[in-house]
N, C-alpha and C positions, 0 to 999 in steps of 0.2 A: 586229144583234140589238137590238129596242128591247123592254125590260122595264121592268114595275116591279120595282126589284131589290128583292130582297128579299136582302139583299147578295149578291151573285147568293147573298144569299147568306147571307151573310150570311150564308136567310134562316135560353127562348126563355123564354120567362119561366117562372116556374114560379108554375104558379096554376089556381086556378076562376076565370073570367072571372066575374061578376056585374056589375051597372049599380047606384046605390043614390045615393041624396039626400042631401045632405048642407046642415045652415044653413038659414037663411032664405032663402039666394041661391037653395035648391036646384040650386045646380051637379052636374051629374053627371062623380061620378067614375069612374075604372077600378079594380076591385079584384081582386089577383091572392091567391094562397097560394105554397106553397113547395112544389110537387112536384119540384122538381130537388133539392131537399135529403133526399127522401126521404117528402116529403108527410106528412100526418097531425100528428103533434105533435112534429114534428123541428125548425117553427122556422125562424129566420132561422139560418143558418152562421154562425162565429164569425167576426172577422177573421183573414185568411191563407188564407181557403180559398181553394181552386183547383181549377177542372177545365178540364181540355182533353181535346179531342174529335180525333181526324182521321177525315178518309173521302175511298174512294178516289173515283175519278169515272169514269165511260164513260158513251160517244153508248150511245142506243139510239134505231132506226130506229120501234120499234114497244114503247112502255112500257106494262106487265101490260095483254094482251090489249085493246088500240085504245085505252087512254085517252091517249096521246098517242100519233100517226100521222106520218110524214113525209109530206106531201102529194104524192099524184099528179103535181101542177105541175109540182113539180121534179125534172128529168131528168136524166140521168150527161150527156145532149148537153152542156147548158147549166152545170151545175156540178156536183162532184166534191168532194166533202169528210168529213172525218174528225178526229178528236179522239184526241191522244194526251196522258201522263204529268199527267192530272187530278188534283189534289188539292185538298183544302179542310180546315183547320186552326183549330179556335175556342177562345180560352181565355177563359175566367171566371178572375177575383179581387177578392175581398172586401176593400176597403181602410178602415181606419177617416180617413182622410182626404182632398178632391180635390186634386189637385195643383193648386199656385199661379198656374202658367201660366194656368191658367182661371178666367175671372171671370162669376161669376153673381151673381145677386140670390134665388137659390132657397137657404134653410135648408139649407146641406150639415155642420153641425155635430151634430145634434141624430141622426144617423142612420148606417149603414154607407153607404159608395159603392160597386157595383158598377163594376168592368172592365172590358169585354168587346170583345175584339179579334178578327179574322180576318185570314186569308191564300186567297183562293182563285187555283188558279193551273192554266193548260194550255195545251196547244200545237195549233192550229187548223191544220190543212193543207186547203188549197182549189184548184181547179184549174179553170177556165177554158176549157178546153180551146180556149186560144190561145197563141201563141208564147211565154207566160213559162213554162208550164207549171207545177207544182205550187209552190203558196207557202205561207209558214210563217209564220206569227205567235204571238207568245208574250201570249197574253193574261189580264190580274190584274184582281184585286179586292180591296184592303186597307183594313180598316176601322176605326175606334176610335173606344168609343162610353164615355160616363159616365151614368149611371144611380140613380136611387134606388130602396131595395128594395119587396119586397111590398107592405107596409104604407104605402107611399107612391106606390102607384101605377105602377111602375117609371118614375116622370117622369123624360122626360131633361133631363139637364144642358148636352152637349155631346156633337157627333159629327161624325166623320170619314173620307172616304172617297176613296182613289185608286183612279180605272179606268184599264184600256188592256183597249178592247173593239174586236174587229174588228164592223163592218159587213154585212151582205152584203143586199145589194138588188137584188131582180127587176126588170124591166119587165113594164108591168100586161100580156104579151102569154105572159109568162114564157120568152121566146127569148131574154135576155141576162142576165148578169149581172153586177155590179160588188161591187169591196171598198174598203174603208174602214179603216185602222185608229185609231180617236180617242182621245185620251187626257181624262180629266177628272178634278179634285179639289172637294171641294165640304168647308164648315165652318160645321154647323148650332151658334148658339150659342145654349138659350135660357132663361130668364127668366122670374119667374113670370106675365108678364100676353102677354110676346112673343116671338118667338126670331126669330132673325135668317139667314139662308141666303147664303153666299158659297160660288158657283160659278164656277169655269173650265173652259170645253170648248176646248181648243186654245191659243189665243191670245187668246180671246174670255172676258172676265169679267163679270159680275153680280151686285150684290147686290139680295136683296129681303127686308122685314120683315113678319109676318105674326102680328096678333094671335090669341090663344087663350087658352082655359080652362085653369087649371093643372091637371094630374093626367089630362084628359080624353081623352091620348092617349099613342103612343109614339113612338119614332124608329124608322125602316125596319132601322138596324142591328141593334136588336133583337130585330127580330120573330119569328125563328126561335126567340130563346130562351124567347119570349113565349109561343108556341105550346106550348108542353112540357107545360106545366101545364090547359090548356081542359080544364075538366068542361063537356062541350056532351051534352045528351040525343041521341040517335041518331038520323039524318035531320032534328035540326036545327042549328041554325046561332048562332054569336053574330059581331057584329060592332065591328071595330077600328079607329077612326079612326089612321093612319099617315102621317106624315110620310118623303116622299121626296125630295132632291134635285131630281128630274126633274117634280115636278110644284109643289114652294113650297108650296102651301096642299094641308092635311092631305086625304089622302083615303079613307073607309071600306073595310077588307078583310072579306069575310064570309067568314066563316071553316065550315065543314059537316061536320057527324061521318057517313061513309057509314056506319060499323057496324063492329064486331069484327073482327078478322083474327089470323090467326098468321103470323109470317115466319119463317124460319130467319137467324142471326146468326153470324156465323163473323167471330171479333173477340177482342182482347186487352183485359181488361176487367180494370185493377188488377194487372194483370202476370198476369193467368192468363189462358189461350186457352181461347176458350169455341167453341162449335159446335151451338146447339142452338136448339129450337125459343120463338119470345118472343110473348105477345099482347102486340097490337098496336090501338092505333085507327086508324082512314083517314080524314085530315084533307084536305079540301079547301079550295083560298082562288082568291080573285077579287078584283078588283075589285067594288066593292057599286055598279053603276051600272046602265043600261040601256042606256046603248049605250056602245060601245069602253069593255068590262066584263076585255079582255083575256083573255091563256088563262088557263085554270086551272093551279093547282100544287098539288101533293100529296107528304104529307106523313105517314109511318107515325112513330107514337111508342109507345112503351113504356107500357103501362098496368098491367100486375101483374113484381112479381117473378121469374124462375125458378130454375134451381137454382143456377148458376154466378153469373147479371146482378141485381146488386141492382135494387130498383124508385129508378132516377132520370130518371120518363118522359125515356130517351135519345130522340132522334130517331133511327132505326135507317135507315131510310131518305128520301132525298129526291128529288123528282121537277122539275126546270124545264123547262118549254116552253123552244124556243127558236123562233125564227120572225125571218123577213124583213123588214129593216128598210122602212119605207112600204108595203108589200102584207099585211104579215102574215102573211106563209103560215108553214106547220108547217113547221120542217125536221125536227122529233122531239125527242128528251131527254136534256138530263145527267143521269145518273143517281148522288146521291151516296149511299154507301151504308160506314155505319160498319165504322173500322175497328180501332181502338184509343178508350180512354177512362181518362184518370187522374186519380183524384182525393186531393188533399190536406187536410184537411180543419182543419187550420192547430194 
């Protein structure tokens, strides 16, 4: 499976994206708000807050009526697979200071420092239908990212990501397939004029340095919490310059409001089991290119209140493509989908 993670996942900030000028340099910044805190005039949280998130996860062959498909191509002949005991786990906490192991040249004194860590975790079963017969891999995603707040663009500081992803790759004829299971760490550290990327895929390491604008982007690990907050008008779109591992130099995500939705939520929210119906936006993102623009993934968040769920556009559900690694085909989607939310509020 080749993606831009979005930590798988990752993949948020809480905010109205806007673009705006800023000095004589006119450097363009990113400027977010506080919709995870409750939006309007709630503010930056105090230090000690905390929220964490879980949600369960399952395959789905065919996600809300075709918008992700498992492709034709692939047939029970040639391979056989499924996805058990998915989960994904994200906590936020507000600290007033970064921890010393990390060294930057970015202002972390004058301001709160955001947390924000993940766990995503599941068991891949695939079969061949050759003499190993059914195999099992236990494949993660664990993240840890430093962060400044709203007000400062959520610049990152520093970020951190261990995978163990299985592979799975057709031939361009789609008669065979192969598996893979690769493990990789990578340790984005940056600075206000550069940040730096150190990756390992196996046994094999790299580093590479890559200047930028300060404030004018985010790290990948973020992105989901990024997302929370987009005021985007409906059918249109704003876009994110994002730093990923997998690719070194920042690449734009457009981001697209398809329009209003309700979903049904059936989740423990602050220790009370809720069961009821939530508006919702339909976020979609991409790649912002023309060509290998990658699948789409989608993304419902919370946009008003209801009776039980306070308004902290949660992300209520999540949708990722998965697909084949060098062909790209569909296999279909994880589908993560809230299940619990607590918050502290320090």
């Amino acid at each position: 499976m080749k993606k831009f993670l979005v930590s798988i996942f990752s993949i948020v900030l809480a905010a109205a994206l806007m673009l705006f000028s800023v000095g004589c340099s006119n450097e363009i910044y990113l400027s977010f708000n506080n919709n995870f805190n409750g939006g309007g005039e709630a503010g930056e949280p105090n230090t000690a807050y905390s929220e964490t998130l879980t949600y369960e996860v399952n395959f789905s062959e065919n996600y809300r009526d075709n918008l992700i498909v498992k492709d034709d191509d692939i047939t029970d002949e040639v391979i056989k697979y499924r996805f058990e005991n998915g989960s994904y786990v994200q906590n936020l906490e507000v600290l007033s200071f970064l921890p010393e192991s990390i060294s930057t040249d970015i202002d972390v004194t004058s301001s709160k420092i955001y947390h924000l860590s993940s766990m995503f975790k599941i068991t891949a079963i695939y079969d061949l239908n050759d003499d190993k017969g059914e195999q099992t891999f236990e494949d993660s995603i664990e993240t840890d990212a430093y962060f400044l707040p709203a007000g400062q663009s959520f610049a990152p500081i520093y970020a951190k990501v261990k995978t163990t992803n299985t592979l799975v790759s057709l031939t361009n004829s789609y008669t065979a397939a192969a598996l893979e299971q690769r493990t990789s760490e990578s340790v984005t550290a940056y600075n206000t004029e550069k940040y730096t990327v150190n990756q390992t895929i196996g046994d094999q390491s790299k580093t590479n340095e890559f200047k930028y604008d300060y404030k004018t982007l985010i790290d990948n690990t973020a992105f989901l919490f990024a997302i929370r907050g987009l005021t985007i008008n409906e059918e249109s779109s704003a876009d994110i310059p994002v730093v990923s591992p997998a690719y070194g130099e920042a690449k734009t995500l457009r981001i697209t409001n398809g329009g209003a939705l309700s979903t049904k939520v059936n989740a423990v929210i602050d220790g009370v089991a809720v069961d009821e119906t939530v508006a919702v936006t339909n976020l979609t993102y991409q790649l912002n290119t023309v060509r290998n623009s990658g699948a789409p993934q989608y993304v419902l968040v919370q946009s008003a209140k209801s009776e039980n769920v306070p308004f902290k556009a949660f992300p209520v559900e999540y949708a990722q493509t998965l697909t084949t690694y060098g062909t790209f085909t569909n296999m279909g989607a994880l589908v993560y989908t809230l299940k619990t939310a607590t918050i502290t509020n320090g």
